[in-house]
C-alpha positions as CSV (number, residue, x, y, z in Angstrom):
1,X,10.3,-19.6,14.1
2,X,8.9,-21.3,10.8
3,X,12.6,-20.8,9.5
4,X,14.7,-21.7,12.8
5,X,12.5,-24.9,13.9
6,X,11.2,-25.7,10.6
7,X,7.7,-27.4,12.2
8,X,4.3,-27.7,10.4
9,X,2.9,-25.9,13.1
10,X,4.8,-22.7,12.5
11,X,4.4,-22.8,8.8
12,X,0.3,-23.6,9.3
13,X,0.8,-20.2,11.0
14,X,2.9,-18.4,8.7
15,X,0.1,-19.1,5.9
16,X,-2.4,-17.9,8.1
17,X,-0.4,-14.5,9.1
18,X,0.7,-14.4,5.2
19,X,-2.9,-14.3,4.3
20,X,-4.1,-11.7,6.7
21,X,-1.5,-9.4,5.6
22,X,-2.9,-9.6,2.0
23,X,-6.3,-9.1,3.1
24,X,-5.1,-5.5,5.1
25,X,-3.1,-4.1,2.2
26,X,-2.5,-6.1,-1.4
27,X,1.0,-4.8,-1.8
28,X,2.1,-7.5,0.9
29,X,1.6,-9.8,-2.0
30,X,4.8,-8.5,-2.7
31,X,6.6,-9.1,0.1
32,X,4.6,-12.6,-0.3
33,X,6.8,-13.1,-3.5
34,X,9.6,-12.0,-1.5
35,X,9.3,-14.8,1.1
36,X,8.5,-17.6,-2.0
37,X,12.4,-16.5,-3.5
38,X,13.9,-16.6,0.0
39,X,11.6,-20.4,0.5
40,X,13.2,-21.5,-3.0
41,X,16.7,-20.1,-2.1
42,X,16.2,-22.4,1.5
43,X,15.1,-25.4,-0.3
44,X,17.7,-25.1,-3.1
45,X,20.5,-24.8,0.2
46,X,18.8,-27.6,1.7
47,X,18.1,-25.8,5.0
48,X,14.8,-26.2,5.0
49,X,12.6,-29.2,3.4
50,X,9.5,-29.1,2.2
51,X,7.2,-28.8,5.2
52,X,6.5,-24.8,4.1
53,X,4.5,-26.4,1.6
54,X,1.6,-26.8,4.5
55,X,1.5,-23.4,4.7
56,X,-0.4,-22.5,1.4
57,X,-3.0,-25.0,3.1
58,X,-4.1,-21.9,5.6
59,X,-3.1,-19.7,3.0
60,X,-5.7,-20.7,0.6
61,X,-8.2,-21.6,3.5
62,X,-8.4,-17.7,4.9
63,X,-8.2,-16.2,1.5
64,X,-10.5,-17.9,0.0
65,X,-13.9,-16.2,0.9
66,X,-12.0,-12.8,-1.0
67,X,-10.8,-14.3,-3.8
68,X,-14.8,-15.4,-3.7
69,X,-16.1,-11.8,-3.6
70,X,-13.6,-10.5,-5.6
71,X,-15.1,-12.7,-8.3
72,X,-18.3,-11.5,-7.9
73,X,-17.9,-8.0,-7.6
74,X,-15.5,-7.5,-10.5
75,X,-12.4,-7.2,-8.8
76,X,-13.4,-3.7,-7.9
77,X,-10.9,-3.3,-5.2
78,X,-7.8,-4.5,-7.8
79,X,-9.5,-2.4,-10.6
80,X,-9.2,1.0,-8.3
81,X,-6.3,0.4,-7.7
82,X,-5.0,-0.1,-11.1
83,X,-6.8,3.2,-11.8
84,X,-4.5,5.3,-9.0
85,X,-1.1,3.8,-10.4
86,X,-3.0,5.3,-14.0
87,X,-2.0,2.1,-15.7
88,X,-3.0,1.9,-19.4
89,X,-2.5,5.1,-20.4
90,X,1.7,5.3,-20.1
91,X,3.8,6.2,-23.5
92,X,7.4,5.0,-23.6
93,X,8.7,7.5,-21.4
94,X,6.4,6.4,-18.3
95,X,8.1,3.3,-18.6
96,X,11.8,5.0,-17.8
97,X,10.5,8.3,-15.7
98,X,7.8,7.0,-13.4
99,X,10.4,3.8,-11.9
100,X,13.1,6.9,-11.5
101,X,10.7,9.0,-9.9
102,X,9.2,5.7,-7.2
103,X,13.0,5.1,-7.1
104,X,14.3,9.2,-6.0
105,X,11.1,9.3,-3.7
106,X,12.3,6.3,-1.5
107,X,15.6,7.1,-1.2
108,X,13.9,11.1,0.1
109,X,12.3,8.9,2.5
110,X,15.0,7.2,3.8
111,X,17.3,10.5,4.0
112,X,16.2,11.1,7.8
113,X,17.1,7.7,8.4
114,X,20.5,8.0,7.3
115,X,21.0,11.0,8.8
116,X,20.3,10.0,12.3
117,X,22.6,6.7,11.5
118,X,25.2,9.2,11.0
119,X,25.3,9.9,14.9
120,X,25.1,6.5,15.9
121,X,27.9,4.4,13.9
122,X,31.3,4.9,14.0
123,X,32.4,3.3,10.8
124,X,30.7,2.4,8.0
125,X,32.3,-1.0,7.2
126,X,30.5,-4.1,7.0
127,X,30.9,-7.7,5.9
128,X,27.8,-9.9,4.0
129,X,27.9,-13.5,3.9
130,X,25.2,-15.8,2.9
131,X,25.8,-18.3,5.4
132,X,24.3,-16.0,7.7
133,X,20.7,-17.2,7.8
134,X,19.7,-14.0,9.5
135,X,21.1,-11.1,7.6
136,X,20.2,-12.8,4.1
137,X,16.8,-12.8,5.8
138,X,16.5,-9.0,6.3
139,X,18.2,-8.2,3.4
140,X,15.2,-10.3,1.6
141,X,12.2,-8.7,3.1
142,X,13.8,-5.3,3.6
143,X,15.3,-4.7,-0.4
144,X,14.1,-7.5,-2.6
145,X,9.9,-5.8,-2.4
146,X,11.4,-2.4,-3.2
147,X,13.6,-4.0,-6.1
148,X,10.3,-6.1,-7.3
149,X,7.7,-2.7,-7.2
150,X,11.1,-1.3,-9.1
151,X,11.0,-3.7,-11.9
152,X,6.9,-3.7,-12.0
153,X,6.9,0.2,-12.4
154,X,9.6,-0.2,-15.1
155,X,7.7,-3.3,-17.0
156,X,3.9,-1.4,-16.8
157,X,5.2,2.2,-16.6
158,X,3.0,3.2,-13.6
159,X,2.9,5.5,-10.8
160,X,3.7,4.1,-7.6
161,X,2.6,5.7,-5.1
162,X,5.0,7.1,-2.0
163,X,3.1,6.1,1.0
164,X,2.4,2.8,-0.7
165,X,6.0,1.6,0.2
166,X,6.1,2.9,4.0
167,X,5.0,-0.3,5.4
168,X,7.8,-2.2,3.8
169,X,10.7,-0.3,5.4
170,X,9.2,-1.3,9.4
171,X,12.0,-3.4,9.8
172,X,15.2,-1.6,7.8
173,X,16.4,-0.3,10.9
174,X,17.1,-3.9,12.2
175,X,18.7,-4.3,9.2
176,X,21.0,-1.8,9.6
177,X,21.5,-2.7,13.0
178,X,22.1,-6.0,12.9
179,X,24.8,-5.4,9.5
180,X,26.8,-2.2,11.8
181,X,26.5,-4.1,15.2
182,X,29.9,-4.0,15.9
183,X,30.6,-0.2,14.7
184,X,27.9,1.0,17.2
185,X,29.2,3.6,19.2
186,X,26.6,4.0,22.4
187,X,28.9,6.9,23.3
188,X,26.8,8.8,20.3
189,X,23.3,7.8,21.1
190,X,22.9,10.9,22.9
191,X,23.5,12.6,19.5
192,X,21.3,10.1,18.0
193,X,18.0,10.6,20.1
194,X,18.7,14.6,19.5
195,X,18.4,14.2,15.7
196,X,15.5,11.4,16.1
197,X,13.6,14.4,18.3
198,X,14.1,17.0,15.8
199,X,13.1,14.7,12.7
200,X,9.9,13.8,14.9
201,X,8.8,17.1,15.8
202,X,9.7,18.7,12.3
203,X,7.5,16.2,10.4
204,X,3.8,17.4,11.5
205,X,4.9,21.0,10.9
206,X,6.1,20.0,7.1
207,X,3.0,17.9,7.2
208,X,0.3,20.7,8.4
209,X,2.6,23.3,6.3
210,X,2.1,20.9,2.8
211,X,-1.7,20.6,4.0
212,X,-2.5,24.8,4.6
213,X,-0.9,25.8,1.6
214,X,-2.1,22.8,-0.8
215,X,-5.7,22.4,-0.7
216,X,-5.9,20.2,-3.8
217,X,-5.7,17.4,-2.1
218,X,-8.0,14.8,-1.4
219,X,-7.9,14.9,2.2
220,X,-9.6,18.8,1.2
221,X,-12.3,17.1,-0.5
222,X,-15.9,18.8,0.4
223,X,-17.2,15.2,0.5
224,X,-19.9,15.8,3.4
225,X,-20.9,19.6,1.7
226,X,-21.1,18.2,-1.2
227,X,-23.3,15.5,-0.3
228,X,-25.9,18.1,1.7
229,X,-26.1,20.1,-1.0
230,X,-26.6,17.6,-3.5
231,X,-29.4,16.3,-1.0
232,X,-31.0,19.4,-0.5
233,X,-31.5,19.6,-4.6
234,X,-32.6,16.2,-4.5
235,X,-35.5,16.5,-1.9
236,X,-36.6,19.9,-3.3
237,X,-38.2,18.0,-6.5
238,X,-38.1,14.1,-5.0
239,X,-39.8,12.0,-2.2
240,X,-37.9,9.2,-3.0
241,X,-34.4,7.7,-1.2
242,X,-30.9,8.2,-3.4
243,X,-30.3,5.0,-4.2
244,X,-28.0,4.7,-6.8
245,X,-25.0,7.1,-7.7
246,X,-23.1,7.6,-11.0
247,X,-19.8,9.3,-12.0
248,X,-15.9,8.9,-10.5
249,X,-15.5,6.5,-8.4
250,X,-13.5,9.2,-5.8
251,X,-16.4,11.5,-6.1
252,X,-19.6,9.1,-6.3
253,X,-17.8,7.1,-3.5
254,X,-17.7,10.0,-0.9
255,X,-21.2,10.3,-2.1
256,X,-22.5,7.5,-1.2
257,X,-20.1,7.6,2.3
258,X,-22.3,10.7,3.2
259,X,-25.7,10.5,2.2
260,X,-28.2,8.5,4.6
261,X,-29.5,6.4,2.4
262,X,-25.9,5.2,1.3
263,X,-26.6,4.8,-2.8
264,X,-25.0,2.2,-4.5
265,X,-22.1,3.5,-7.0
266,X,-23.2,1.2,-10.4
267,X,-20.1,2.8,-12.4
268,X,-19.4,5.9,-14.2
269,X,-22.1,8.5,-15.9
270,X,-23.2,6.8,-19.1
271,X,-26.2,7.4,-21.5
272,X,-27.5,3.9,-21.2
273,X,-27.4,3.9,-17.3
274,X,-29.0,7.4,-16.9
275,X,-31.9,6.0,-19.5
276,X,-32.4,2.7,-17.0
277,X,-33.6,5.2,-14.1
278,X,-36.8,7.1,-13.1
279,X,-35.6,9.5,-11.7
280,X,-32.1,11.2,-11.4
281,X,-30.0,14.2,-10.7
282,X,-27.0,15.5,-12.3
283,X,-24.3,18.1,-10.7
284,X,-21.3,18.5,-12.4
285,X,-19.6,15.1,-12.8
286,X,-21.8,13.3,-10.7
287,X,-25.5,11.5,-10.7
288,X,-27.9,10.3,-7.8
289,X,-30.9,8.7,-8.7
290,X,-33.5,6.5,-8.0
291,X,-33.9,2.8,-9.5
């Protein structure tokens, strides 16, 4: 509506909406910076004025009290991650492997996609123009935060990782729908449902096959077993609460999820740290204590 109407109204909402999807997952910043290049393009076509410029008002207004405790806390929430992408520790090579690796992984997860597109269009011939307001649009928000996490994993050498990038391909079947319109052959969508039911049921059994046979991952992780034990040792030689918990952040974290007294992770397992306290514990690569 914001686009089509162009009234303050719509763009006071579109900063609000903009800011909310931040604050649920940071990577819509880049689909943010994805709707400030289409907003420049507008402008510099003249099809929009400068009205969209009210919505950085709400913007700022609902972000605010995060970018508040993000100050205060350290930017723990950017810092973590940072750490999962393993960012400051790439050679030269990260820089040319990990972007073709982000890159071969989205087009795996757009295979079953294409597949079933197969059954449904006729032809694959299409025509792009930018006049149409619309398909430059989609073509925006549907390639142009893919090409941007792209060029970031090239320029930092990071991992990306897969599921990451899900969220971002919600609307690529309108895409593709709205560019084959005309080579849509509803004769096929018989065809088309048939493939769509056996990509849907086939994708919990890969998924529960992945998760029996790999039990490395972190959805294995003894996290509450861990913590009992680790409790058990505790109240054997302390009266005391856990209050504080040292060591990885994945580890101490489910820690502190489990244990009733919910510790406080203050950072990784140094000597300093472990001198500040009374009275700690230490099991493998983790410490509870009391402060």
């Amino acid at each position: 509506m914001s686009f089509k109407d162009n009234k303050t109204i719509d763009w006071l909402l579109f900063g609000i909406f903009a800011a909310i999807g931040i604050l649920s997952k940071y990577l819509f910043i880049y689909l943010g910076l994805t709707m400030d290049i289409f907003l420049i393009y507008m402008i510099y076509k003249k099809k929009i004025d400068f009205k969209c410029i009210a919505s950085l008002v709400t913007f700022l207004i609902v972000l605010l009290p995060h970018l508040i405790w993000l100050t205060e806390n350290n930017y723990v929430t950017i810092t973590y991650g940072l750490d999962r992408t393993g960012t400051g520790d790439q050679n030269f090579l990260d820089h040319i492997i990990h972007p073709l690796i982000f890159l071969g992984k989205q087009i795996g997860i757009l295979i079953p996609f294409f597949i079933m597109s197969f059954f449904l269009i006729k032809k694959f011939k299409f025509r792009i123009t930018l006049k149409d307001k619309k398909l430059l649009f989609l073509i925006f928000i549907n390639l142009v935060p893919i090409g941007l996490m792209f060029l970031t994993s090239m320029l930092t050498g990071s991992k990306i990782r897969t599921m990451w990038m899900t969220p971002f391909y919600l609307f690529f079947g309108v895409l593709i729908v709205y560019i084959f319109q005309v080579q849509i052959n509803l004769k096929k969508l018989n065809n088309f449902i048939s493939a769509f039911i056996i990509l849907f049921i086939f994708s919990p059994f890969a998924y529960a096959y992945i998760s029996i046979t790999e039990t490395d991952k972190r959805t294995d992780y003894l996290g509450k077993e861990i913590s009992m034990k680790v409790q058990y040792m505790w109240s054997e030689n302390h009266k005391e609460p856990i209050n504080i918990v040292l060591g990885d952040e994945w580890a101490a974290g489910n820690l502190s999820y489990h244990l009733k007294s919910r510790p406080v992770w203050v950072g990784p397992i140094t000597e300093d740290k472990l001198k500040s306290i009374s009275k700690f514990l230490c099991i493998d690569n983790i410490c509870v204590g009391n402060q």
